[in-house]
Biopython code that builds the backbone (N, CA, C, O; Angstrom):
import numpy as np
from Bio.PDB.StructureBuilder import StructureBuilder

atoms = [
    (1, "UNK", "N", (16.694, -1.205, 9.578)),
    (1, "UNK", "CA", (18.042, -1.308, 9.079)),
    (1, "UNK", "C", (18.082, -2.162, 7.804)),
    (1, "UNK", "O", (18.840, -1.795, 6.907)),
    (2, "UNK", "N", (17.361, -3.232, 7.643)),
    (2, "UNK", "CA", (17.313, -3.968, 6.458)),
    (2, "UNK", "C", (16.788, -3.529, 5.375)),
    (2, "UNK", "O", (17.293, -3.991, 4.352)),
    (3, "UNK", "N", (15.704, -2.581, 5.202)),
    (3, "UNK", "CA", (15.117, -1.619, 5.158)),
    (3, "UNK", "C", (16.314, -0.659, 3.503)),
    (3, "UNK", "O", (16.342, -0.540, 2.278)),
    (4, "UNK", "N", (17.065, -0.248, 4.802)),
    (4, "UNK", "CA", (17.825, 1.206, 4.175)),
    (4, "UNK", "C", (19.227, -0.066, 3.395)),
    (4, "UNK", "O", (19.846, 0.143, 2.352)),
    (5, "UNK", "N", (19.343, -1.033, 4.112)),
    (5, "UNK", "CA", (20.259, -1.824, 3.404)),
    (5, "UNK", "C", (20.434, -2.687, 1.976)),
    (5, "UNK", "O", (21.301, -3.155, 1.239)),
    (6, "UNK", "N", (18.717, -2.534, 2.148)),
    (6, "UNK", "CA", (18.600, -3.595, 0.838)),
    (6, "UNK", "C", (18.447, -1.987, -0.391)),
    (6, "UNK", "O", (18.855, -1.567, -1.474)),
    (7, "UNK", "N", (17.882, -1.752, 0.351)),
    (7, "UNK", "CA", (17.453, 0.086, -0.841)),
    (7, "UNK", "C", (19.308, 0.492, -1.078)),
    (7, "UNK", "O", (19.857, 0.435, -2.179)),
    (8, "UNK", "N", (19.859, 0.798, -0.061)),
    (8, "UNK", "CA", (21.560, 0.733, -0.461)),
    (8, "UNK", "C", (21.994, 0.112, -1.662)),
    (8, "UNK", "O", (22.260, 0.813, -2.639)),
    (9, "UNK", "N", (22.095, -1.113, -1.700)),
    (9, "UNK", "CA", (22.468, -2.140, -2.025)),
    (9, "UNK", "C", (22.229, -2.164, -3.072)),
    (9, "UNK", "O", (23.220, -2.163, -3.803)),
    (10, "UNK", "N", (20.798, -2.200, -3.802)),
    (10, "UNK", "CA", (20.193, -2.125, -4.774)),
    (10, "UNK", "C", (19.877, -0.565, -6.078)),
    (10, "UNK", "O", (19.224, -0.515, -7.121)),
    (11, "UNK", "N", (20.759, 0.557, -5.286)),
    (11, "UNK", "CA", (20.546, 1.926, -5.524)),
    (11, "UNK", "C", (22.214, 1.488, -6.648)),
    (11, "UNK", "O", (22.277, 1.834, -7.828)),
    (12, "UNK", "N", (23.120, 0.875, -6.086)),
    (12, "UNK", "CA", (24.204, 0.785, -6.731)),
    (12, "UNK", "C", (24.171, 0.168, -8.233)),
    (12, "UNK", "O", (25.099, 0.261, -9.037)),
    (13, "UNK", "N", (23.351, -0.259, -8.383)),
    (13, "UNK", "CA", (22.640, -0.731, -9.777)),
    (13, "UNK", "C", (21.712, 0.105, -10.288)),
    (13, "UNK", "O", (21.617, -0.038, -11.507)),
    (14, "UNK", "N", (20.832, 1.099, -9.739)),
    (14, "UNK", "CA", (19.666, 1.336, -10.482)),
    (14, "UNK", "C", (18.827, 1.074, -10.201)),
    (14, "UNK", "O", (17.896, 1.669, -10.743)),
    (15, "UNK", "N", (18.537, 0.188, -9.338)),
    (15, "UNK", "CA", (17.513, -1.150, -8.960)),
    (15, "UNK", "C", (16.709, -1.157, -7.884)),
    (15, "UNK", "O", (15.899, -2.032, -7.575)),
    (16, "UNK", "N", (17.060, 0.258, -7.091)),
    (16, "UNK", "CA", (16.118, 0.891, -5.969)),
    (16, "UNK", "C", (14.488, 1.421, -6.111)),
    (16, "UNK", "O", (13.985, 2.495, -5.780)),
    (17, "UNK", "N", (13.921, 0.282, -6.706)),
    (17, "UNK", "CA", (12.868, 0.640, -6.954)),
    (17, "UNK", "C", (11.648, 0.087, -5.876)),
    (17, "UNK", "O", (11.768, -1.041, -5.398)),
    (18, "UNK", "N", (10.391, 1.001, -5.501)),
    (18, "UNK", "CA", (9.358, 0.353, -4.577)),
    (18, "UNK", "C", (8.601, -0.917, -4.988)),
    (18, "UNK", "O", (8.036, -1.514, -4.071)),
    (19, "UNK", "N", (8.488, -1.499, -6.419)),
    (19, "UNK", "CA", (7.738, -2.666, -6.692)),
    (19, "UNK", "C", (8.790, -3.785, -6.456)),
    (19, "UNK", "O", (8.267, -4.891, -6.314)),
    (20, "UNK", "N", (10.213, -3.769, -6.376)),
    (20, "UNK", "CA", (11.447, -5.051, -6.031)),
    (20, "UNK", "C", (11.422, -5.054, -4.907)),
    (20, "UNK", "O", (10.985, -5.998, -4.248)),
    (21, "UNK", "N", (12.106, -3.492, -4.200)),
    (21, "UNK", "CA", (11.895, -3.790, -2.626)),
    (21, "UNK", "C", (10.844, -4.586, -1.678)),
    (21, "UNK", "O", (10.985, -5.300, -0.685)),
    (22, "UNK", "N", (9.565, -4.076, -2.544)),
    (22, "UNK", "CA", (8.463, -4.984, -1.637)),
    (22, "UNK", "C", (7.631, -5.864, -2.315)),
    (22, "UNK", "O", (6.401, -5.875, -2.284)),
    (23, "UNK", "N", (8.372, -6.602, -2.930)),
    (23, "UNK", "CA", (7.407, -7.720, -3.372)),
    (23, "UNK", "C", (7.762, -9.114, -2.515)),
    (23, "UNK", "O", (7.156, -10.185, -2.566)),
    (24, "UNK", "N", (8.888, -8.777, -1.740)),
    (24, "UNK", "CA", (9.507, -10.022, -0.974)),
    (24, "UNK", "C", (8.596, -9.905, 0.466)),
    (24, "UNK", "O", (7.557, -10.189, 1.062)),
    (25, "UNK", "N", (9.072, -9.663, 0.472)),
    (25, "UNK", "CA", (8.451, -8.944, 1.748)),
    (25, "UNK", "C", (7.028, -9.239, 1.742)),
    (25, "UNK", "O", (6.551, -10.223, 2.307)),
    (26, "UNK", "N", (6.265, -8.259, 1.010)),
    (26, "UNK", "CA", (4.753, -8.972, 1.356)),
    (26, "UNK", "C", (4.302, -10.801, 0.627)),
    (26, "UNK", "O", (3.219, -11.366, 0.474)),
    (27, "UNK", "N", (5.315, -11.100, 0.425)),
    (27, "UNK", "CA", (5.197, -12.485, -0.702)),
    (27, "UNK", "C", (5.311, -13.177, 1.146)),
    (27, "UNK", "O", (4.209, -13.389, 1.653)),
    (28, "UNK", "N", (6.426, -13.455, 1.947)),
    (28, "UNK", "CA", (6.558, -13.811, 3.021)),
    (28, "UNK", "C", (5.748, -13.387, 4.143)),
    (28, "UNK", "O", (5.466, -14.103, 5.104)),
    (29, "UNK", "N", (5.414, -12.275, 3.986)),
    (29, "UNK", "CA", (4.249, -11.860, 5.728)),
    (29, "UNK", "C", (2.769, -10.705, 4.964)),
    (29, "UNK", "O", (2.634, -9.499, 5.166)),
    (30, "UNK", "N", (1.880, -11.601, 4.112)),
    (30, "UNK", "CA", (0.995, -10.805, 3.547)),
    (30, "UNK", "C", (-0.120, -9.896, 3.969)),
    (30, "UNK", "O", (-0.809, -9.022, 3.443)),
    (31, "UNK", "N", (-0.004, -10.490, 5.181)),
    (31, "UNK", "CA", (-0.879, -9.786, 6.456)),
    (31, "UNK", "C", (-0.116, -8.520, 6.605)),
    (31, "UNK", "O", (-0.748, -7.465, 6.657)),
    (32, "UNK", "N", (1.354, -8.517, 6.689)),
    (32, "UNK", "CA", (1.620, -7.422, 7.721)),
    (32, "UNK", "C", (2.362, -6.465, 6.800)),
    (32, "UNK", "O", (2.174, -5.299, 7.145)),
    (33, "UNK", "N", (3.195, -6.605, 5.667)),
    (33, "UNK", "CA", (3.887, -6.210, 4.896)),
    (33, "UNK", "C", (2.921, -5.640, 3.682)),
    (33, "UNK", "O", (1.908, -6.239, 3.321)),
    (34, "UNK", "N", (3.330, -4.523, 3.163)),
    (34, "UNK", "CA", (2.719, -3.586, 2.028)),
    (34, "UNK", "C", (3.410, -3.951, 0.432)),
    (34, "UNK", "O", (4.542, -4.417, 0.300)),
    (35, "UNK", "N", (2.902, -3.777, -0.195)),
    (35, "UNK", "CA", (3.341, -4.002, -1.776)),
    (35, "UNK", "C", (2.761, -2.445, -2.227)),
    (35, "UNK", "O", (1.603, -2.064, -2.397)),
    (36, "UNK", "N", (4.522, -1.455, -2.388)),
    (36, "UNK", "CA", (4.295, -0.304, -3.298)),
    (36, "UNK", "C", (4.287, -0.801, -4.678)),
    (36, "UNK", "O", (5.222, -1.359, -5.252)),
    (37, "UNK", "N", (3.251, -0.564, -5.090)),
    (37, "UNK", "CA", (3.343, 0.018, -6.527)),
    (37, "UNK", "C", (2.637, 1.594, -6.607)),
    (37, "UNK", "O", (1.487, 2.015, -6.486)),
    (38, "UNK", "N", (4.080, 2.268, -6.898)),
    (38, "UNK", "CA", (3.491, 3.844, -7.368)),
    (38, "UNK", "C", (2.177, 3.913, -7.623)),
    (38, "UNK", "O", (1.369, 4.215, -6.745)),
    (39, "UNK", "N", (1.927, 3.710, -8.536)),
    (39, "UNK", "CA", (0.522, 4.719, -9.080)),
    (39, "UNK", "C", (-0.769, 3.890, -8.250)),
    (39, "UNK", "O", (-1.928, 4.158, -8.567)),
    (40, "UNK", "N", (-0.580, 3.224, -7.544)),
    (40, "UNK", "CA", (-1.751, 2.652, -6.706)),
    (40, "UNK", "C", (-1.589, 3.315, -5.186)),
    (40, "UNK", "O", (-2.532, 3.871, -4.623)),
    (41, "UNK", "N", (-0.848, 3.238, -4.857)),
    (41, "UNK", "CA", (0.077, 4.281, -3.796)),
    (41, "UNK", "C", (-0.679, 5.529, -4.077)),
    (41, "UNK", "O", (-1.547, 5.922, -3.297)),
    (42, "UNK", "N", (-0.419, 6.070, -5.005)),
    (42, "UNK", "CA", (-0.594, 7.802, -5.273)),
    (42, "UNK", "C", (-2.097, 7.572, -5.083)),
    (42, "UNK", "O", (-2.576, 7.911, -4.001)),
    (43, "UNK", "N", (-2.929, 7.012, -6.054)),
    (43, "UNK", "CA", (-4.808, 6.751, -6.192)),
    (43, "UNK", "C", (-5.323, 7.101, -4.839)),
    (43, "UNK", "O", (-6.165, 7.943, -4.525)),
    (44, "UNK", "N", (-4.547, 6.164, -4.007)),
    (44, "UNK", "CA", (-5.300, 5.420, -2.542)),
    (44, "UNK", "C", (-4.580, 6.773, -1.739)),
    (44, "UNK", "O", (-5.296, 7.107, -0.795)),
    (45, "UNK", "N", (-3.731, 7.366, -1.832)),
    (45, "UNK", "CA", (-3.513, 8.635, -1.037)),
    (45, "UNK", "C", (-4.143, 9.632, -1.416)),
    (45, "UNK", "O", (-4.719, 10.198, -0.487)),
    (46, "UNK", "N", (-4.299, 10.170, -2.572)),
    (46, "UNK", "CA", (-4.966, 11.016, -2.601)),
    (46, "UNK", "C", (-7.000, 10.945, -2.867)),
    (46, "UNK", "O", (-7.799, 11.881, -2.868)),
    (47, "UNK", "N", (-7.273, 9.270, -3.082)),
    (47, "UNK", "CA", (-8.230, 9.512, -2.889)),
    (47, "UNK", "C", (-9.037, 9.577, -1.280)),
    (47, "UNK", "O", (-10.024, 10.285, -1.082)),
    (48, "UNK", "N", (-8.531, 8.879, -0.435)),
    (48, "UNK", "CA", (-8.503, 8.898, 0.620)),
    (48, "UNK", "C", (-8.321, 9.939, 1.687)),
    (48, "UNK", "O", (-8.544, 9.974, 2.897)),
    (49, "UNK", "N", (-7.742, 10.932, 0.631)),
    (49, "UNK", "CA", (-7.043, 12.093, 1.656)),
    (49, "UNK", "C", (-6.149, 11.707, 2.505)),
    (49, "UNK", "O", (-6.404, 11.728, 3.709)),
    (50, "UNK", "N", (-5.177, 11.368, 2.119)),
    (50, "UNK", "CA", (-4.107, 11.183, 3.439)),
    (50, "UNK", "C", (-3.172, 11.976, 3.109)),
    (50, "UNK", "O", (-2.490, 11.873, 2.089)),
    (51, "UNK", "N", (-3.064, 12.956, 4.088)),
    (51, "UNK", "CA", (-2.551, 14.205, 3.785)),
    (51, "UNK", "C", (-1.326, 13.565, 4.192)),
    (51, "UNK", "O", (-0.456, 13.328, 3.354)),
    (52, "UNK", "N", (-1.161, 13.221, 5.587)),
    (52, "UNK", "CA", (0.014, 12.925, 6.704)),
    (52, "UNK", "C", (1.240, 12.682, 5.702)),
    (52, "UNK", "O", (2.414, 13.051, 5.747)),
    (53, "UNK", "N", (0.616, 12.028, 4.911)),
    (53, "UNK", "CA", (1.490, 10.543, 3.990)),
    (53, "UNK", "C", (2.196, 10.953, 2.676)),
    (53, "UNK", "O", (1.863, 10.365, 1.647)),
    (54, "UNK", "N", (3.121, 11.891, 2.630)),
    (54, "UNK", "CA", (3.916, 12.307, 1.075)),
    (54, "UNK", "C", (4.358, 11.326, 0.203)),
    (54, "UNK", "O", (5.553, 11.162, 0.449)),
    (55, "UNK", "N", (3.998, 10.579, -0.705)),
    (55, "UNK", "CA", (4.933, 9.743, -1.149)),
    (55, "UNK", "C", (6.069, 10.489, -2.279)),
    (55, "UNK", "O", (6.078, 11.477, -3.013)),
    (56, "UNK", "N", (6.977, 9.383, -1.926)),
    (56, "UNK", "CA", (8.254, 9.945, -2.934)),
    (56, "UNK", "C", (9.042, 8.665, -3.667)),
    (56, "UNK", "O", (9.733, 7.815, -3.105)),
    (57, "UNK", "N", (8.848, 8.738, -4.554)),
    (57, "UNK", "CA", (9.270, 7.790, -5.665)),
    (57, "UNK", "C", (10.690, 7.443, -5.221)),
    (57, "UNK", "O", (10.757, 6.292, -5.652)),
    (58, "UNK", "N", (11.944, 7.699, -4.606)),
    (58, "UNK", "CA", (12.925, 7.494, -4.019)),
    (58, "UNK", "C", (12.503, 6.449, -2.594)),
    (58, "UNK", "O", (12.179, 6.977, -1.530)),
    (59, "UNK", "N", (12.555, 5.122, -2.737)),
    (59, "UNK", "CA", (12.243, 4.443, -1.762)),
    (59, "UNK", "C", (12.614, 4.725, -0.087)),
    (59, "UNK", "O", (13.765, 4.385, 0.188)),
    (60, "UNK", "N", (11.918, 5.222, 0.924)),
    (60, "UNK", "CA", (12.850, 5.258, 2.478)),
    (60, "UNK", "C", (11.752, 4.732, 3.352)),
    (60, "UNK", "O", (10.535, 4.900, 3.434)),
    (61, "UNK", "N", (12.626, 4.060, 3.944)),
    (61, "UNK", "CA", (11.542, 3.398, 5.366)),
    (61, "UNK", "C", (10.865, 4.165, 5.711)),
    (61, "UNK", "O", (9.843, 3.567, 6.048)),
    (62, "UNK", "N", (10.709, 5.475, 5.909)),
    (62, "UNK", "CA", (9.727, 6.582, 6.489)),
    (62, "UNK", "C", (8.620, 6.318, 6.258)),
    (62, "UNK", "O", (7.657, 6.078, 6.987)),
    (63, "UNK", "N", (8.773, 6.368, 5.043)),
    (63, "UNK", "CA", (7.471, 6.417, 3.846)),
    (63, "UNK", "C", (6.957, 5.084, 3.895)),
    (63, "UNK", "O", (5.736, 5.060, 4.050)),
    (64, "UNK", "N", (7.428, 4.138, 3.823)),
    (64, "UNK", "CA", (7.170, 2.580, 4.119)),
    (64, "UNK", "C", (6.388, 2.598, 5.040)),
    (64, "UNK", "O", (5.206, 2.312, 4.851)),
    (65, "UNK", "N", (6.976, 3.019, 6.536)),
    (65, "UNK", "CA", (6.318, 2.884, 7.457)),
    (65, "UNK", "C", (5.324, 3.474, 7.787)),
    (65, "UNK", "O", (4.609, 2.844, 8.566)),
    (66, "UNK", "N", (4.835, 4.889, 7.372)),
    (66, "UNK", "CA", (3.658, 5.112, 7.464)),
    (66, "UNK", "C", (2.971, 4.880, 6.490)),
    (66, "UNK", "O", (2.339, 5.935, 6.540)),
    (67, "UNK", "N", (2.602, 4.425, 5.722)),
    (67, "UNK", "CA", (1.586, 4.196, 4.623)),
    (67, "UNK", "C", (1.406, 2.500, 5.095)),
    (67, "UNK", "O", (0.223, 2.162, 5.058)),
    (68, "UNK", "N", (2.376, 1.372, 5.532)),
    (68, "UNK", "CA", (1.684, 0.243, 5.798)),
    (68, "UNK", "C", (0.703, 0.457, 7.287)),
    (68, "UNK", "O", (-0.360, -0.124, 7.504)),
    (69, "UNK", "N", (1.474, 1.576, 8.326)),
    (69, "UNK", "CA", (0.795, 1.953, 9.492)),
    (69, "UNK", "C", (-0.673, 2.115, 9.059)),
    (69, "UNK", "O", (-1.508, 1.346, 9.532)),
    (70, "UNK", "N", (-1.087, 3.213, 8.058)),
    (70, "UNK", "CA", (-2.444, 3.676, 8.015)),
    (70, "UNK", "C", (-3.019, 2.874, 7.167)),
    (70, "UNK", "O", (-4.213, 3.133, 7.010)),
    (71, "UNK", "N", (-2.413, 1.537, 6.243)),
    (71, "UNK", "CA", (-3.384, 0.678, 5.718)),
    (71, "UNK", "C", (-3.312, -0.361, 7.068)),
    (71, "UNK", "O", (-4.368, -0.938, 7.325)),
    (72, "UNK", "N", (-2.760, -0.494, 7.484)),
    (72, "UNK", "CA", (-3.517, -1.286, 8.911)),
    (72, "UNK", "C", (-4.628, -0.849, 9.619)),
    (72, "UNK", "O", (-5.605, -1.488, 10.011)),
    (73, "UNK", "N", (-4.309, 0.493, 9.746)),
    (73, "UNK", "CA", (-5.412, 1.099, 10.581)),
    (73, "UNK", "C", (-6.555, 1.114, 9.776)),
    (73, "UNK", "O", (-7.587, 1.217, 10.439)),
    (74, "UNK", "N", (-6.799, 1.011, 7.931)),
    (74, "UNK", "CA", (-7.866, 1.215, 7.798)),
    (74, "UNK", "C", (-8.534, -0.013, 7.518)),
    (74, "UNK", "O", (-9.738, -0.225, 7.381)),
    (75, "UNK", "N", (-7.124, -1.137, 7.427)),
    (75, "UNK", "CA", (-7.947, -2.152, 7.723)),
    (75, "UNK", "C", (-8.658, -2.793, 8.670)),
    (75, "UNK", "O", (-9.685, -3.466, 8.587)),
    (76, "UNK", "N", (-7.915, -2.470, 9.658)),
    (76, "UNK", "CA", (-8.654, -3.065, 11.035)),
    (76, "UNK", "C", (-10.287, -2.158, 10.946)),
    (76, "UNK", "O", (-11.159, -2.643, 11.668)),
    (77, "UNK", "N", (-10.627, -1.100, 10.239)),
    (77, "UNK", "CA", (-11.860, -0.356, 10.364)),
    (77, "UNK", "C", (-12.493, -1.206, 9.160)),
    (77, "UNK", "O", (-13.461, -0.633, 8.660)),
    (78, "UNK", "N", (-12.219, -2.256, 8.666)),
    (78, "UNK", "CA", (-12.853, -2.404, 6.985)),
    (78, "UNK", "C", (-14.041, -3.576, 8.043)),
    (78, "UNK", "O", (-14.013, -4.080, 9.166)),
    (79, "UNK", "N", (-14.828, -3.563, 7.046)),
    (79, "UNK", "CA", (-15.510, -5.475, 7.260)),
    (79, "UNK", "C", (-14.457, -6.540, 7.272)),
    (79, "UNK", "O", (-13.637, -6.628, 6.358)),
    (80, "UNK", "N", (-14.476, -7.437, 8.414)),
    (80, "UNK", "CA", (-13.982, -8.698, 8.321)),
    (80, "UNK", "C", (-13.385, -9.553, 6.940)),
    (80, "UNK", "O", (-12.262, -10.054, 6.894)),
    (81, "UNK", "N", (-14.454, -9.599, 5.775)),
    (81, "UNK", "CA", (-14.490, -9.872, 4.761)),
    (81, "UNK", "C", (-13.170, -9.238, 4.059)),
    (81, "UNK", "O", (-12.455, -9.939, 3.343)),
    (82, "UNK", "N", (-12.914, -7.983, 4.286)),
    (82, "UNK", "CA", (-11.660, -6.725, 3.650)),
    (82, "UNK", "C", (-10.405, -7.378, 4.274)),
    (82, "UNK", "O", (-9.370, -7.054, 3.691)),
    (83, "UNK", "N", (-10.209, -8.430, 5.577)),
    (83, "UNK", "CA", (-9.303, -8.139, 6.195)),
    (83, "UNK", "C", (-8.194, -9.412, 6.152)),
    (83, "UNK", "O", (-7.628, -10.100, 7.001)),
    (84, "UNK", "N", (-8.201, -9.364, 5.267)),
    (84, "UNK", "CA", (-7.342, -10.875, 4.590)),
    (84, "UNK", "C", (-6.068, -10.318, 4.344)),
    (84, "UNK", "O", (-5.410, -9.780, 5.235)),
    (85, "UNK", "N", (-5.658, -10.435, 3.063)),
    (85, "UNK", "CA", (-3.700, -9.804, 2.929)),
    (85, "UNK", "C", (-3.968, -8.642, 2.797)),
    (85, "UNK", "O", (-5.138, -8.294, 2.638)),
    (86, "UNK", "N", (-2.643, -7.495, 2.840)),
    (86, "UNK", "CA", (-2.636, -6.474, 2.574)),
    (86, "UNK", "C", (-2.917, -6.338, 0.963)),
    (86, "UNK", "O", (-3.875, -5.649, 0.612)),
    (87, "UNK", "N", (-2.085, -6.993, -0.038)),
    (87, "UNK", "CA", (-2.394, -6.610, -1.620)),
    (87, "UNK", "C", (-3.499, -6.598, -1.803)),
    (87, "UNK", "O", (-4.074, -5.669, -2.370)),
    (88, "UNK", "N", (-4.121, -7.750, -1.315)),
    (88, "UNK", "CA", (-5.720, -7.406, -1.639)),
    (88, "UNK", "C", (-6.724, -6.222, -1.518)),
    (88, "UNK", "O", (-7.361, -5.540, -2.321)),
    (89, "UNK", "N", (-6.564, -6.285, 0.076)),
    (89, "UNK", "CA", (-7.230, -5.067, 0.785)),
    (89, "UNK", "C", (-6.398, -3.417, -0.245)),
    (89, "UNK", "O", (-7.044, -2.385, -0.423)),
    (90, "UNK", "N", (-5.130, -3.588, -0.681)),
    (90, "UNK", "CA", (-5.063, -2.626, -1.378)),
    (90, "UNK", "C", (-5.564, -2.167, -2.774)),
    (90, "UNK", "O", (-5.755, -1.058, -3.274)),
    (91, "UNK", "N", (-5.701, -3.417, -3.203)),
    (91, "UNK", "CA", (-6.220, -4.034, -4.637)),
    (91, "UNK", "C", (-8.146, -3.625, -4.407)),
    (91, "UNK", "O", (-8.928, -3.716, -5.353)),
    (92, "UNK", "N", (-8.411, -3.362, -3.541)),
    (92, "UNK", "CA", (-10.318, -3.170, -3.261)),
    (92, "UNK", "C", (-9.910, -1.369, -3.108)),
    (92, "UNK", "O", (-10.512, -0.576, -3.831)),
    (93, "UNK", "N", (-9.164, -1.019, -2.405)),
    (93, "UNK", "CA", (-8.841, 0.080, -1.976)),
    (93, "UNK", "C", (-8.533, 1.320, -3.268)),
    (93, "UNK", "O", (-8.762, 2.528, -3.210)),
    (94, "UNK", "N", (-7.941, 0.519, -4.402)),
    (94, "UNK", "CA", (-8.130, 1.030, -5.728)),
    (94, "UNK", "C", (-9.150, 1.266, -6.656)),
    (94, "UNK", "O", (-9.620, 2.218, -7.279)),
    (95, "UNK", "N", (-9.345, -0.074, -6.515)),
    (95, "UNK", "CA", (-11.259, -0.023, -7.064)),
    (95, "UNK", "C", (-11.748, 0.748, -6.423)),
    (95, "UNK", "O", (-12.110, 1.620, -7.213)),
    (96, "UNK", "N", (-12.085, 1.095, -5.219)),
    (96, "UNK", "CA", (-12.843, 2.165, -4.620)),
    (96, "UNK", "C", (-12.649, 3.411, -5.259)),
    (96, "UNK", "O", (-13.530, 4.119, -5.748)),
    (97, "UNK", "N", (-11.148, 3.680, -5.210)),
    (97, "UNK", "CA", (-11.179, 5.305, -5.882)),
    (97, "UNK", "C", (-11.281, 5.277, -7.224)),
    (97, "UNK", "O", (-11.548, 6.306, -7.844)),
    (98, "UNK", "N", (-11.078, 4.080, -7.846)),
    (98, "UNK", "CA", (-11.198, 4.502, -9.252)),
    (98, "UNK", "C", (-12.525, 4.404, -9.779)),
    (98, "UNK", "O", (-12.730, 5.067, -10.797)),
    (99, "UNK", "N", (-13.925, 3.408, -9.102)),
    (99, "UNK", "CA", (-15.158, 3.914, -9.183)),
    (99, "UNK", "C", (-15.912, 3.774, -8.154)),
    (99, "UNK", "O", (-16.501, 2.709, -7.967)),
    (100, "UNK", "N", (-15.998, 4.559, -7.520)),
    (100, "UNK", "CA", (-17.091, 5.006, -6.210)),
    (100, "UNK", "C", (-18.476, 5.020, -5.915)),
    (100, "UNK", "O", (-19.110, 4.503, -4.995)),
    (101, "UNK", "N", (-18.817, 5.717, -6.881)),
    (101, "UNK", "CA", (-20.535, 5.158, -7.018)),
    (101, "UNK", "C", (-20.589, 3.502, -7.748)),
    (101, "UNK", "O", (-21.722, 3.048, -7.587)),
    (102, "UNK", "N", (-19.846, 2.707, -8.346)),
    (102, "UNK", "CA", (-20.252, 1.314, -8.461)),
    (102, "UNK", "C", (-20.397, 0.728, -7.445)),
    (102, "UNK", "O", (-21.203, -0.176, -7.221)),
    (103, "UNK", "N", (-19.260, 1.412, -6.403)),
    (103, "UNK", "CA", (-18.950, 0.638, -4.766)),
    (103, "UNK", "C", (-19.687, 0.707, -3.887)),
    (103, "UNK", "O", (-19.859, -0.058, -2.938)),
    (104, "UNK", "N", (-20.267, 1.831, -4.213)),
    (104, "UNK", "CA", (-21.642, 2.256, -3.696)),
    (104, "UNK", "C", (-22.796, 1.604, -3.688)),
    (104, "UNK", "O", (-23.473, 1.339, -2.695)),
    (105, "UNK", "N", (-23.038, 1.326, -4.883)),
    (105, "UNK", "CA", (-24.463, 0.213, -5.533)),
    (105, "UNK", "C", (-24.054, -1.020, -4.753)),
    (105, "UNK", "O", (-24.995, -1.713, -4.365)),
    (106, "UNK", "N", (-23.130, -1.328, -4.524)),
    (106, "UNK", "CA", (-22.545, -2.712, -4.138)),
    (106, "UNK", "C", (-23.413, -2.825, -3.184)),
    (106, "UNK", "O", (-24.454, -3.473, -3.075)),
    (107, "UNK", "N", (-22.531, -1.705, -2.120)),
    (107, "UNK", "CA", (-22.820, -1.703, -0.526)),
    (107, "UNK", "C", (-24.591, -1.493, -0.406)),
    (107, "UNK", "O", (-25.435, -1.949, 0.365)),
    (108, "UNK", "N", (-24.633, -0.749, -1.354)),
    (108, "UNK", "CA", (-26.471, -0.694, -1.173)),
    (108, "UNK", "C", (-27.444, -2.329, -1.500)),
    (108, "UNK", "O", (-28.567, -2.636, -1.100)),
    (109, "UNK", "N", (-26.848, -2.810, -2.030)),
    (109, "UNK", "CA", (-27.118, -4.527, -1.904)),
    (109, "UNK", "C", (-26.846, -4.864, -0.778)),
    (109, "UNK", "O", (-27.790, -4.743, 0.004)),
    (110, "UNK", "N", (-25.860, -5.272, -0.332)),
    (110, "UNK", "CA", (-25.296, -6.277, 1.176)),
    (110, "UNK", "C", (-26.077, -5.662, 2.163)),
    (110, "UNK", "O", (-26.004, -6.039, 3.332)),
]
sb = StructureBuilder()
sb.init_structure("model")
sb.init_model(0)
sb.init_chain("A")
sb.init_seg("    ")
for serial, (resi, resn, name, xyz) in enumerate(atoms, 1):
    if name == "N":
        sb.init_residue(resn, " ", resi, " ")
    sb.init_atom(name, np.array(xyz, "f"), 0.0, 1.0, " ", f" {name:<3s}", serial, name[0])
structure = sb.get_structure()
């Protein structure tokens, strides 16, 4: 409900955007809360293949809620090391798709 209220609220201005809505939010619970930013959003879905997951530039809890659902889930699958805040873990999650074989060489070290 807070959710569709603050996106309300903020649509009456213009101001319904995914980087305002959630920057509070994960600033207060960084573990559990997601930080959209579009075009990192889009990278990590489609490099990942997450079909399930449509994003739509029109902010709705739907969409919120499954995309922080399946970065939980892929965090809980990451190394320990991955499993600190969400921005972060999303922030590695970019680097990955944007170069893959570097990430690669990495992992072939450790």
């Amino acid at each position: 409900m807070g959710f569709r209220l603050m996106t309300d609220l903020l649509n009456e201005y213009k101001l319904a955007k995914w980087p305002l809505l959630t920057i509070f939010p994960i600033y207060y619970r960084p573990s559990t809360e997601v930080f959209i930013k579009p075009s990192t959003v889009k990278e990590i879905i489609e490099f990942f293949e997450l079909k399930e997951i449509k994003y739509n530039p029109r902010p709705t809890f739907e969409f919120y809620h499954a995309y922080r659902e399946k970065i939980m889930e892929m965090k809980q699958a990451a190394h320990i090391s991955l499993q600190g805040g969400n921005a972060e873990f999303c922030g590695f999650l970019k680097m990955m798709a944007e170069n893959p074989e570097g990430l690669e060489a990495l992992f072939d070290k450790i």
